[in-house]
VOGURO-885540 format. One record per residue (C-alpha): residue number from 1; residue in three letters; x, y, z. Coordinates in pm, whole numbers. Each point is the difference from the previous one (the first is absolute). Layout:
    n  res      c1      c2      c3
  NUM  ALA       X       Y       Z
...
//
This chain:
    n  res      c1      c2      c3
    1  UNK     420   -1605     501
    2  UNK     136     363     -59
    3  UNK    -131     225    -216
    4  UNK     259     -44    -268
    5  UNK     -66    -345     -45
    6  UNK    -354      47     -14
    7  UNK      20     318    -271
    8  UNK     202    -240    -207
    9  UNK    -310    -156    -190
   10  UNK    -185     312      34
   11  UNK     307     241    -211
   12  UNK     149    -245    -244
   13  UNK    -197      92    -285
   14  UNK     168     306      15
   15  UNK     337     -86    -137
   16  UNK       8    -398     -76
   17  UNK    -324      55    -213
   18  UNK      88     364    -124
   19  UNK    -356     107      11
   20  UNK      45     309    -183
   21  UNK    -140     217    -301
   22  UNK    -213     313     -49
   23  UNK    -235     214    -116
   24  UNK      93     205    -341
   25  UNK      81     304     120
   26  UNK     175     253     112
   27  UNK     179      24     364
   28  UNK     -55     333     142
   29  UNK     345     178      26
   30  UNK     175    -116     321
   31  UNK     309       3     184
   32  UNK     132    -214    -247
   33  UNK     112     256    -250
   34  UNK     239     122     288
   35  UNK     361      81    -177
   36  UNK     248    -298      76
   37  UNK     -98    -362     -42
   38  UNK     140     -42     374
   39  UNK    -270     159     122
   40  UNK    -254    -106    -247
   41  UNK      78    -360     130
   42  UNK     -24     138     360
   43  UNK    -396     129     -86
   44  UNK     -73    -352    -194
   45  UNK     133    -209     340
   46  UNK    -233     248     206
   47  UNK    -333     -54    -188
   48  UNK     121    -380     -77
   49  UNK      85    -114     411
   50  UNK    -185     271     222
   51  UNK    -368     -59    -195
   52  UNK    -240     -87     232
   53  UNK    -175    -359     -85
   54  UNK    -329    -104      68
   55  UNK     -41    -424      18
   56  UNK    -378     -15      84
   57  UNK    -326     214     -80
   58  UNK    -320    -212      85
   59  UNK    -377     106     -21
   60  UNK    -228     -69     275
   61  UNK    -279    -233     -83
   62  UNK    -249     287      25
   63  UNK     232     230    -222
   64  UNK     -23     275     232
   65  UNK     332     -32     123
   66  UNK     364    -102     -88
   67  UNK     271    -138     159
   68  UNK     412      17    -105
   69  UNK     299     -83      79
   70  UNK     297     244     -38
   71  UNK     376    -169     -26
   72  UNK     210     356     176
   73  UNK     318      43    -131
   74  UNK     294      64     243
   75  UNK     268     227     -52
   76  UNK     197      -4    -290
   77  UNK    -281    -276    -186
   78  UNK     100    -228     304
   79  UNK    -254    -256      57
   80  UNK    -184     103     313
   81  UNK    -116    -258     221
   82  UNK    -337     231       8
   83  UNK    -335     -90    -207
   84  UNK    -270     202      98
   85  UNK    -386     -69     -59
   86  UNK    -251     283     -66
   87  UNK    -390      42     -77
   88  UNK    -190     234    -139
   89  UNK    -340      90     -16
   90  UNK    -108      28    -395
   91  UNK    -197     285      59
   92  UNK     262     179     193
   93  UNK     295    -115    -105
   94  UNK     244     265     109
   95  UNK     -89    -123     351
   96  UNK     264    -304      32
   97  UNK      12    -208     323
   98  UNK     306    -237      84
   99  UNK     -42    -333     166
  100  UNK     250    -185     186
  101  UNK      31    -252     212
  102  UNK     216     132     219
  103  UNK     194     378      30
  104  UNK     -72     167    -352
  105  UNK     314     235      99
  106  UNK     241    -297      33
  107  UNK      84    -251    -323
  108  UNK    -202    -289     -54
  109  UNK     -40    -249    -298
  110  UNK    -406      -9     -46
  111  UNK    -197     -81    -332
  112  UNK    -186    -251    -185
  113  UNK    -324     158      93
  114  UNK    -362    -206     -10
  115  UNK    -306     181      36
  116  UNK    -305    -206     208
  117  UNK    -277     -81    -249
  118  UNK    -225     289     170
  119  UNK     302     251     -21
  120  UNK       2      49     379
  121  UNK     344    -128     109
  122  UNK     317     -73    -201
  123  UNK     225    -279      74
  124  UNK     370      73     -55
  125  UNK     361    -152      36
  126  UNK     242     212     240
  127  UNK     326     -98     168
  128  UNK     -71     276     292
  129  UNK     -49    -252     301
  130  UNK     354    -162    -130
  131  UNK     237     176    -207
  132  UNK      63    -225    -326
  133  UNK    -302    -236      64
  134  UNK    -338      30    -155
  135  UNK    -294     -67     134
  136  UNK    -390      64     -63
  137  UNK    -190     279     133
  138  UNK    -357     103     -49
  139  UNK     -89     375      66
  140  UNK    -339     206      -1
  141  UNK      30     178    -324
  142  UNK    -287     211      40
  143  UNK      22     167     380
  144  UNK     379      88     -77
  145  UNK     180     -21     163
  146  UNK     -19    -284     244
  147  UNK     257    -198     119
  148  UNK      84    -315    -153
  149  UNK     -88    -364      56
  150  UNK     301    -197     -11
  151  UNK    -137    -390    -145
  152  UNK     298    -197     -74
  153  UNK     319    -138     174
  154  UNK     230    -130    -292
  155  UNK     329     -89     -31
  156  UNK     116      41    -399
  157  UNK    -165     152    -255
  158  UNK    -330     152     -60
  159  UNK    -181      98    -301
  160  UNK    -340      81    -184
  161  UNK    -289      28     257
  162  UNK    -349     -13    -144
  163  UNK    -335     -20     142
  164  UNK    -256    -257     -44
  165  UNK    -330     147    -143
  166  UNK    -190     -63     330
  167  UNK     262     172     206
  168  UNK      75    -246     233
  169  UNK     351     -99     -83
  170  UNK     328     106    -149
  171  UNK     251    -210    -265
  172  UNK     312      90     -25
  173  UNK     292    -226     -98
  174  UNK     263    -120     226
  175  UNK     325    -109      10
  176  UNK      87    -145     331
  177  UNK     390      93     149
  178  UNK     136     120    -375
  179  UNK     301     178      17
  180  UNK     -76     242    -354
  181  UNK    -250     139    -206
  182  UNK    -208    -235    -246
  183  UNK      97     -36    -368
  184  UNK     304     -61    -143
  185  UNK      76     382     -62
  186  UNK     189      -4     327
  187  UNK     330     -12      85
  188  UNK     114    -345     -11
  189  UNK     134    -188     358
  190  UNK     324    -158    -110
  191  UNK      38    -344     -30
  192  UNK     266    -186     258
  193  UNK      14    -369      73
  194  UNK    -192    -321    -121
  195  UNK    -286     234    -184
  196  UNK    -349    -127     -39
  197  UNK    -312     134    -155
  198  UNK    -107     157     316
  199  UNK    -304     252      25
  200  UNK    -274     133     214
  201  UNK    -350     -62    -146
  202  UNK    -223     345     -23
  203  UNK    -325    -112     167
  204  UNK    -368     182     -37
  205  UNK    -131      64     394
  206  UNK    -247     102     118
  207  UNK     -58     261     307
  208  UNK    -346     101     189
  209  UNK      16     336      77
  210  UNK    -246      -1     276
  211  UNK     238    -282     201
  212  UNK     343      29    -173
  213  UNK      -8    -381     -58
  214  UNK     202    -107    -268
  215  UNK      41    -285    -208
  216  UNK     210    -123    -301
  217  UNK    -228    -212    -172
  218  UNK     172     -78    -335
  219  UNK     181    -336       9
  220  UNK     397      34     142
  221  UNK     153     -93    -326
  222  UNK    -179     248    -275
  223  UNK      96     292     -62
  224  UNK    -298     275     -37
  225  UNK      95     294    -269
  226  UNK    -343     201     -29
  227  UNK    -403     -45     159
  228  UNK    -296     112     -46
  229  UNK    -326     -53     237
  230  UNK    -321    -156    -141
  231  UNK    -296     211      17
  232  UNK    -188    -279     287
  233  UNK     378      70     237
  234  UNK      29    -357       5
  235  UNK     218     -72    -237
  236  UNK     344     162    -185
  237  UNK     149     -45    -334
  238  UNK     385     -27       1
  239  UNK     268     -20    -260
  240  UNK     269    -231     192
  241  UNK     252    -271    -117
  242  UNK     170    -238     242
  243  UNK     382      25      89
  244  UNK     204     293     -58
  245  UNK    -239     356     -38
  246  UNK     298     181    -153
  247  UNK      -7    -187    -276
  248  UNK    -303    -222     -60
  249  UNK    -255     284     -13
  250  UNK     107     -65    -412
  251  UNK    -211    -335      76
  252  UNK    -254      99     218
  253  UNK    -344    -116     -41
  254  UNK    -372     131     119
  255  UNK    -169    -161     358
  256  UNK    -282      87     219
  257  UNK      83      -4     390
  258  UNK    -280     -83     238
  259  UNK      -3     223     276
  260  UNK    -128    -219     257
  261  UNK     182    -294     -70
  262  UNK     340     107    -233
  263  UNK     -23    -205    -246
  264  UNK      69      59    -355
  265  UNK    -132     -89    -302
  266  UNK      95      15    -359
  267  UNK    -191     257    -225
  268  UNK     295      40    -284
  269  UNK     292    -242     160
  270  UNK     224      54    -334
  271  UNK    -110     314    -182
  272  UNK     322     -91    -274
  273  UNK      53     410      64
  274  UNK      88     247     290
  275  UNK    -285      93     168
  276  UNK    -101     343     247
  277  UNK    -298     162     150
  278  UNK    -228    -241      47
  279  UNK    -309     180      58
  280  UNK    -337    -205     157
  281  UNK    -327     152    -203
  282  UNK    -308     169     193
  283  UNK    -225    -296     -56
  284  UNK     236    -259      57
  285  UNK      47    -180    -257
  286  UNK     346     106    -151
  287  UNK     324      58      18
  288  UNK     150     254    -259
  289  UNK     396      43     -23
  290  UNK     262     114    -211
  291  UNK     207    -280    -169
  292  UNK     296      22    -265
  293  UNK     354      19     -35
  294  UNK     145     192     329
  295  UNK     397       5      52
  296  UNK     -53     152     340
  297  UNK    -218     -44     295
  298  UNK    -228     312      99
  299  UNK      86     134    -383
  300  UNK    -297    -173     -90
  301  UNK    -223      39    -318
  302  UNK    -126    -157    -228
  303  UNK    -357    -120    -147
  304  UNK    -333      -1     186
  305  UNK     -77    -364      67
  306  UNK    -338    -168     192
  307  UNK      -9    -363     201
  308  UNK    -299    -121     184
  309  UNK      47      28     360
  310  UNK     -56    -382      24
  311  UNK     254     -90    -254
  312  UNK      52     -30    -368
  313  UNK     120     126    -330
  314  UNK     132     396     -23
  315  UNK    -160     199    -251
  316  UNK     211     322    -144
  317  UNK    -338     283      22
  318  UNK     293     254    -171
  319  UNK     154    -254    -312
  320  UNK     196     242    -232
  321  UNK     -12     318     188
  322  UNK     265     206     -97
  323  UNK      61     123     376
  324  UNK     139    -160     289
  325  UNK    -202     -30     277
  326  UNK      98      80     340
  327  UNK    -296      22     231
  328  UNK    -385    -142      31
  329  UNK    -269     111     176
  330  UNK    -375    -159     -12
  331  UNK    -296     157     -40
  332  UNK    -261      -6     313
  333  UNK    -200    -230    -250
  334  UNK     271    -254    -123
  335  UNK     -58      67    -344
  336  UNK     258     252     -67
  337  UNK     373     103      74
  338  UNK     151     326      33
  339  UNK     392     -49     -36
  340  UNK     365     203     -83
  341  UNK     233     -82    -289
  342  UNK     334      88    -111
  343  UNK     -45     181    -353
  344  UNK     188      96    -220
  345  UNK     274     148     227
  346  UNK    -280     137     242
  347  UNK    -295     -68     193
  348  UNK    -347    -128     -45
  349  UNK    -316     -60     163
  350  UNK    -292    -183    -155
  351  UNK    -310    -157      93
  352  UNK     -72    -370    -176
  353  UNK    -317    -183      -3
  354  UNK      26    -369       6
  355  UNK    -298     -90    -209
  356  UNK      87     146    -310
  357  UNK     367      40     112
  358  UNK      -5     354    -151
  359  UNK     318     241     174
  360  UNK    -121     361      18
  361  UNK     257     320      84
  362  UNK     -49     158     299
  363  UNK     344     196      23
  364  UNK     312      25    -164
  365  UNK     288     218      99
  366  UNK     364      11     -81
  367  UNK      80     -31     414
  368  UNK       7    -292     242
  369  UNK    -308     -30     210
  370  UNK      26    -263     297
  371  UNK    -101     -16     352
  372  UNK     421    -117      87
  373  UNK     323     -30    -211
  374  UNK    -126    -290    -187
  375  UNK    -193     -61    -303
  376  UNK    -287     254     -76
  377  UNK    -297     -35     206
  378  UNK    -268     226     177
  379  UNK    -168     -99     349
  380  UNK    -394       2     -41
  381  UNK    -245      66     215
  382  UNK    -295    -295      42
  383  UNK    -250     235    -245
  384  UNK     276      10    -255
  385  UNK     -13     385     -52
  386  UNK     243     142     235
  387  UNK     422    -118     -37
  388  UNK     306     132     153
  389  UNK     383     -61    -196
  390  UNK     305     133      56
  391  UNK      55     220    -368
  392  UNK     355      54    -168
  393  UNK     117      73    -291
  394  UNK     389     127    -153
  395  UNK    -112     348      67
  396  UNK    -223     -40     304
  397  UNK     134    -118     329
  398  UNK    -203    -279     186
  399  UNK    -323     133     194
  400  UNK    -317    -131     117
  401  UNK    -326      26    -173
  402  UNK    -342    -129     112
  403  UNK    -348      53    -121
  404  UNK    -213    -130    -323
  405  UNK     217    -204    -177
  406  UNK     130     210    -313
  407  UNK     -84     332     177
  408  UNK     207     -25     293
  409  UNK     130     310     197
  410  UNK     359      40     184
  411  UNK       0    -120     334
  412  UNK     366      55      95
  413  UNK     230     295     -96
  414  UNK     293    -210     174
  415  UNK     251     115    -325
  416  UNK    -103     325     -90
  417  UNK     398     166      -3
  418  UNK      65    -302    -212
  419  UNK      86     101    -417
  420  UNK     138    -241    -243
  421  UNK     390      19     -54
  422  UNK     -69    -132    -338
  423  UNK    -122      95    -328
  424  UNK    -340     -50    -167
  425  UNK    -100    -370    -143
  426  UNK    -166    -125    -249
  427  UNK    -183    -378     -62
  428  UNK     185    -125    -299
  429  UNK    -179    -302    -269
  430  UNK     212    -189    -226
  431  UNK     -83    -296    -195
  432  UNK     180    -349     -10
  433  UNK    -102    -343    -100
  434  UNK    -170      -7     357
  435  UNK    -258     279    -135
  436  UNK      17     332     195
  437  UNK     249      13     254
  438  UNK      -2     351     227
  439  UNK     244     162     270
  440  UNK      70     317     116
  441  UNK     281     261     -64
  442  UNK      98     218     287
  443  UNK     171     307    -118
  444  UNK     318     181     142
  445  UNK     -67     301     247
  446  UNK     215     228    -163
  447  UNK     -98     -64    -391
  448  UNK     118     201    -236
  449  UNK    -169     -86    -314
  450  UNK     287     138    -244
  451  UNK     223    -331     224
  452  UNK      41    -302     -46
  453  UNK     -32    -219     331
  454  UNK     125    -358      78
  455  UNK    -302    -223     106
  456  UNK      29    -316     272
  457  UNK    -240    -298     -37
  458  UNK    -189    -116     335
  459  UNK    -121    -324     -60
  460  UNK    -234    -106     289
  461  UNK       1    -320     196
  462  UNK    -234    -290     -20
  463  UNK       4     -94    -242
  464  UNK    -400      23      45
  465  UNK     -59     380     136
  466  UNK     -31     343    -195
  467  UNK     193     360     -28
  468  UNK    -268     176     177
  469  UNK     -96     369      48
  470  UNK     144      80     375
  471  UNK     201     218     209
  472  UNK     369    -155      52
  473  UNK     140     -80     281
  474  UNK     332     -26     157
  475  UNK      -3    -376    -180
  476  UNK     -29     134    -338
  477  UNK     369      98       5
  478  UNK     -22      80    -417
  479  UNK    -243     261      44
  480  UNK     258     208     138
  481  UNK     150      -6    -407
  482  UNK    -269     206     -80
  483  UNK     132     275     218
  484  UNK     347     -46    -147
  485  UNK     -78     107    -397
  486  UNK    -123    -378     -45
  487  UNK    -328    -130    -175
  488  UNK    -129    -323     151
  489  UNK    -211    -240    -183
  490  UNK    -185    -240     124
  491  UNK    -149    -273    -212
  492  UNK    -242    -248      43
  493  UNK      88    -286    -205
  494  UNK    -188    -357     -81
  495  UNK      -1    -151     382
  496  UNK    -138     292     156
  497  UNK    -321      67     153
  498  UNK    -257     268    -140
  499  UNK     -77    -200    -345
  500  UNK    -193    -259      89
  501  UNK     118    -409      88
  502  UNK     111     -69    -352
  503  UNK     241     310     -30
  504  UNK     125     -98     383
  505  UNK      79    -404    -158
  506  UNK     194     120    -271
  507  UNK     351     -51     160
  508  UNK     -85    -309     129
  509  UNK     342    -274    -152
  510  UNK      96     349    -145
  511  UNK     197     186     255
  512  UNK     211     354    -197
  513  UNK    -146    -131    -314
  514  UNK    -282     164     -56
  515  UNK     -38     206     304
  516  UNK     315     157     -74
  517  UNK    -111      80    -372
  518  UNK    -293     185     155
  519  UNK     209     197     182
  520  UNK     238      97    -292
  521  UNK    -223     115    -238
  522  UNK    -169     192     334
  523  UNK     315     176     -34
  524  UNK      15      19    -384
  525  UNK    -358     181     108
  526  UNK     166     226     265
  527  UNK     249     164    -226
  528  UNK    -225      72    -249
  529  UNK    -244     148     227
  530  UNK     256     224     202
  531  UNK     379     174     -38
  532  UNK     156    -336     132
  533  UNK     333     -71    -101
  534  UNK      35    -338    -170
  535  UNK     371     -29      63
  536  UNK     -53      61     402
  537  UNK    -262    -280     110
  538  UNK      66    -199     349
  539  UNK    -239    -258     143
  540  UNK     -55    -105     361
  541  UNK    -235    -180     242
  542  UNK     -67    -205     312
  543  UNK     -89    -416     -18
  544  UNK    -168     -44    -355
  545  UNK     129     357     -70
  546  UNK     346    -146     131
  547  UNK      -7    -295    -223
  548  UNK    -120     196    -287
  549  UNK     278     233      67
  550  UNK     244    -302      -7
  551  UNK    -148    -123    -295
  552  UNK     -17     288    -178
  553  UNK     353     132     -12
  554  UNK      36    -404    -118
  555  UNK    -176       5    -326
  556  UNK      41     368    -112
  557  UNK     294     308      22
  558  UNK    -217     284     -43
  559  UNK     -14      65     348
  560  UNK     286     169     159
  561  UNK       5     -34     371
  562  UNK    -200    -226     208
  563  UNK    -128     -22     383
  564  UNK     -74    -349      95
  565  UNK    -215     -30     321
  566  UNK     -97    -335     201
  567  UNK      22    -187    -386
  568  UNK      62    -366     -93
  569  UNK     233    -134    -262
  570  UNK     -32    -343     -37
  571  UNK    -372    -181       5
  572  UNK     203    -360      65
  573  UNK     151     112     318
  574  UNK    -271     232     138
  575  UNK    -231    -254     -27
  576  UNK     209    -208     294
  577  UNK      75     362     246
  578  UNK    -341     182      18
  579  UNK    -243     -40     261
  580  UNK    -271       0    -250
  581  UNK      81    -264    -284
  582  UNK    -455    -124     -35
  583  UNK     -32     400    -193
  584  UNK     250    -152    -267
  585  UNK    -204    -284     -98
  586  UNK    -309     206    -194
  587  UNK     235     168    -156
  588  UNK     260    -229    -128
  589  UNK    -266    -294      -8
  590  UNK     255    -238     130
  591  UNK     273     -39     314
  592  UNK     392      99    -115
  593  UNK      40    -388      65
  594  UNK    -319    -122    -249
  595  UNK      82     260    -251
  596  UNK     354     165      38
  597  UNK      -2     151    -397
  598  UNK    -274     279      58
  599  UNK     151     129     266
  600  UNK     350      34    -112
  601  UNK    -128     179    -309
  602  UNK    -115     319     194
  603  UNK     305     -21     230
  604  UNK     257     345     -63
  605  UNK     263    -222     143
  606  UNK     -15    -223    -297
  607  UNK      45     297    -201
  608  UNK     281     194     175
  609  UNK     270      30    -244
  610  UNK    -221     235    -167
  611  UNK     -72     256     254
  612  UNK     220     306     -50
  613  UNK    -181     251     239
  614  UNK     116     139     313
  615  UNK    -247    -157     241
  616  UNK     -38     121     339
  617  UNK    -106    -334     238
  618  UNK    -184      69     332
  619  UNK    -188    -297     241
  620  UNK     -68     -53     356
  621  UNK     175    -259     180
  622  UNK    -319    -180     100
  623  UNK    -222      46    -224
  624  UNK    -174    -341     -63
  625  UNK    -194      48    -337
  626  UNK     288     150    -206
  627  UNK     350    -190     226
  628  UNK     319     185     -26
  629  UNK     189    -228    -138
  630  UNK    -191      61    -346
  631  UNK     151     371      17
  632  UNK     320    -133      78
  633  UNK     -19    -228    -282
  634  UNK     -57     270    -268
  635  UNK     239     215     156
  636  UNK     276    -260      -8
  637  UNK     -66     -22    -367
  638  UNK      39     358    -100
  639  UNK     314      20     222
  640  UNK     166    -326    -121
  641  UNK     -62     168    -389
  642  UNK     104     351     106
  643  UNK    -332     176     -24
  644  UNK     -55     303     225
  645  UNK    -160    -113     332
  646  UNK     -83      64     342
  647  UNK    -166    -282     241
  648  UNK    -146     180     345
  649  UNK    -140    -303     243
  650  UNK    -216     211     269
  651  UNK      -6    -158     339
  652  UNK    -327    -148     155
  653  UNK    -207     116    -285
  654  UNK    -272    -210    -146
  655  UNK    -182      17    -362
  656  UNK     -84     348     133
  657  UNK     208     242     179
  658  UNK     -92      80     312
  659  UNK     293     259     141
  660  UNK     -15     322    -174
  661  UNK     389      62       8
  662  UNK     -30    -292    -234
  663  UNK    -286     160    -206
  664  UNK     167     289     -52
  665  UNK     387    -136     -69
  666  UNK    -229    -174    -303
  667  UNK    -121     316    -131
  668  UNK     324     184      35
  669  UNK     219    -324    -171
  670  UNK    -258     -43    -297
  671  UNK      20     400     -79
  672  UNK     355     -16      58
  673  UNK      13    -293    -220
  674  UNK    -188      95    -329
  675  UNK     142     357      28
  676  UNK     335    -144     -36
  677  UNK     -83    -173    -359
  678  UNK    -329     237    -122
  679  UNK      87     322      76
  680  UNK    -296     145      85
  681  UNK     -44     382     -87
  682  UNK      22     155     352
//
């Protein structure tokens, strides 16, 4: 595998899931306020493709040291083909050592670190001993450096390495000969000839790192999705689902895998939910998770839920929280969880104790916290005192942190000639018939307050994810409006995470109903709370955002000028093209076939003849979870009725772009685009 396929699953959040938002206040003054809008657009694509990511930050066991993984930009925001891992000593931090696997000077794809459970040696993936292949390699992480022990001989792809608490072996999972990435993120292979349900099963093996022997010892035809070792290193728990893994993981159910023998049992075989991090308690005796409605796999949160390890009923330990949890970690004792949330726009962390079920605060901040580019999360060490996260927020660029949790201190100054091409932002509350609904409002760079500025909705995707306080990236191709004498708003309507599980149900046989009212009167909100100009709105997004972008411009005329990105337009024949039809099920609570009505009634297509806005309609050729032929659709409509529009198909692109000529035609089309219709004050 290269590295782009791999950095697929690792980046999309950052512009299918428009993980965005910010702390209330004000950018320092930056480049931004430079005279022409040309170059203001020039300084937002800088800080936007050339920021320097982080996808990794992991605590040793002892907490004395940490261990991340840096994603290098190439020239230009290229994607380099170089991932470098460092550690640091917590107590002299500014002393950073590099490990490789092979020539540090010379590119190599290495991450997904594992510490050993006594923090001497780190096991890693690197493609070093063949370019585009991963395999496993253990390394002394302690008498750095040392050269590394190559483990594994693989052919396909590679993922997740983790320990067993006695040290004595490795799992990692495994697909044997694939020709891609997992997930169904990726770019698409295009069907030709008599086509069949084909797929490679992703299989949990296991690797001794004393005698590289390695073994797949899941069964051929199950697909494993996440593990986690039992405390005795005997057994695993998985989350798997037979058949296809890109799109059963909607269905996948809870087993233990003995490690002698292989063979699985059933602790929750149908959860009637999505399921993630399964996590094995100290003493043994159960299996916490996080269950609820998920529309995307490794955007998972939800509630806090406990199983026996033998086998039984589920029990929610966090009923009516009005969070959404992301991560859980046990206590040494068993009797009490430490674990992140989405709230409220932001981040949490909290401990809970399962006897009286009672959540305490231990943090809150208006910033994303996370050990990757995924949900929030910290990595703890084994006393529970010491964590490492990557921090972010709209005004602070990505960095790693490490030391007691909630008092952390900068690792990394990776970003340092970094400043925000945008405006402050505020967190926004408005109330519906949903209760409190929040988002955030990103203000223009070059506000005058005696103007009146045009403001662009970004509706995220999902639908189940959250605008979230963090740095853009080259994906975030509306953040560049900002620069331009745009606001941006970013709601977080009924659907989203960051409310709790009844707030993130609400949409469910209720597609641009209610969701979209959210977002209006978010808006309604917006111009009374800044100098936006009511008769200058646009709206735009990628998948749900898409849709609700199609939607939108459907069922109301206030906004202007639209931007369109990997949306669909018509529930009855999306259902039939995606790769990923099981997510549609929770949410529709039929199939198109059982129960045609409720999906046609949240379909824009149905509604066409009303749309009046010049919409702007962009989608890769293969992307499998939002097909191009639902673009096409909706652009054939508003050309057939004479409605401004523009349809760009961009070549070998999946759900997420990988080529940054592509990233950055987006950016320049969309500001092109709404400047043509808003006007923005320049």
């Amino acid at each position: 595998m290269n590295r782009k396929g791999t950095k697929i699953f690792i980046l999309i959040v950052s512009m299918l899931l428009a993980s965005l938002g910010a702390a209330a206040q004000t950018a320092p003054k930056t480049a931004a306020l430079a005279a022409s809008p040309q170059s203001r657009l020039a300084d937002a694509v800088h800080v936007m493709f050339d920021v320097h990511t982080f996808s990794q930050a992991v605590i040793s066991p002892d907490g004395k040291r940490v261990a991340w993984v840096e994603e290098l930009p190439g020239p230009g925001g290229t994607l380099s083909q170089d991932a470098a891992i460092y550690i640091a000593d917590l107590s002299t931090p500014a002393r950073m050592t590099r490990i490789s696997a092979g020539d540090a000077r010379a590119p190599h794809e290495e991450h997904d670190v594992a510490w050993s459970p006594d923090g001497k040696r780190i096991a890693f993936l690197s493609d070093a001993a063949t370019h585009g292949q991963l395999q496993l390699f253990v390394i002394d992480a302690v008498s750095t450096p040392t050269k590394a022990k190559q483990i594994t001989h693989f052919t396909g792809f590679v993922s997740g390495p983790a320990w067993s608490p006695d040290g004595k072996s490795i799992a990692l999972l495994y697909t044997e000969n694939a020709t891609r990435a997992a997930g169904p993120l990726v770019a698409e292979t295009p069907d030709e000839g008599v086509v069949s349900d084909s797929y490679l099963e992703q299989r949990l093996t296991l690797v001794d790192p004393t005698t590289s022997r390695a073994r797949q010892i899941s069964p051929a035809d199950t697909y494993i999705y996440e593990f986690n070792w039992a405390p005795d290193s005997g057994h695993l728990v998985v989350s798997a689902a037979h058949g296809n893994g890109d799109d059963n993981w909607y269905v996948a159910g809870l087993f233990a895998v003995d490690v002698a023998s292989g063979s699985m049992s059933p602790i929750l075989e149908k959860p009637g939910m999505q399921i993630a991090v399964p996590r094995w308690s100290p003493d043994g005796k159960q299996i916490a998770f996080i269950g609820g409605l998920m529309s995307d796999e490794g955007i998972t949160v939800g509630d806090i839920f406990t199983v026996p390890a033998a086998g039984g009923s589920a029990t929610n330990v966090t009923p009516g929280i009005s969070q959404s949890a992301s991560s859980i970690d046990w206590s040494a004792d068993s009797r009490s969880m430490l674990f992140t949330a989405i709230a409220d726009g932001g981040t949490a962390i909290n401990s809970l104790t399962l006897t009286d079920r009672k959540v305490t605060s231990v943090w809150t901040g208006a910033e994303r916290v996370s050990p990757g580019q995924f949900t929030p999360s910290i990595s703890l060490s084994r006393d529970g005192k010491t964590s490492a996260a990557i921090r972010q927020s709209f005004s602070k660029t990505p960095e790693v942190w490490a030391g007691p949790t909630a008092s952390w201190k900068q690792i990394t100054n990776r970003n340092s000639s970094l400043v925000p091409a945008w405006g402050k932002s505020v967190s926004l509350h408005w109330t519906t018939g949903i209760g409190t609904v929040q988002g955030w409002l990103v203000y223009p760079s070059n506000l005058d307050p005696a103007k009146k500025y045009p403001m662009v909705v970004a509706v995220h995707g999902g639908p189940a994810w959250a605008a979230m306080p963090a740095w853009p990236s080259r994906w975030s191709y509306y953040m560049a409006l900002a620069s331009q004498g745009y606001f941006v708003f970013l709601p977080n309507p009924r659907g989203s995470y960051g409310k709790g599980e009844k707030f993130t149900r609400a949409n469910v046989k209720d597609f641009g109903y209610g969701d979209l009212l959210d977002i209006m009167a978010g808006v309604d909100k917006a111009i009374e709370s800044a100098p936006v100009d009511p008769e200058r709105l646009g709206i735009t997004g990628w998948s749900y955002g898409g849709y609700m972008t199609m939607w939108g411009v459907t069922q109301t005329k206030r906004f202007r000028a639209a931007v369109a990105g990997a949306g669909l337009s018509n529930w009855v024949s999306y259902y039939g093209e995606n790769k990923i039809d099981q997510w549609m099920i929770p949410y529709f609570g039929a199939s198109v076939y059982d129960d045609p009505a409720v999906y046609a009634k949240s379909a824009p297509i149905n509604y066409i003849k009303q749309a009046k806005t010049p919409t702007l309609v962009v989608v890769g050729d293969r992307d499998g979870e939002c097909p191009a032929p639902q673009s096409f659709e909706f652009w054939h409509a508003l050309k057939t009725l004479g409605v401004p529009t523009q349809f760009v198909i961009y070549p070998n692109e999946g759900h997420m772009f990988l080529n940054p000529a592509h990233s950055r035609d987006v950016i320049d089309r969309a500001v092109s685009w709404f400047n043509q219709y808003l006007q923005p004050s320049q």
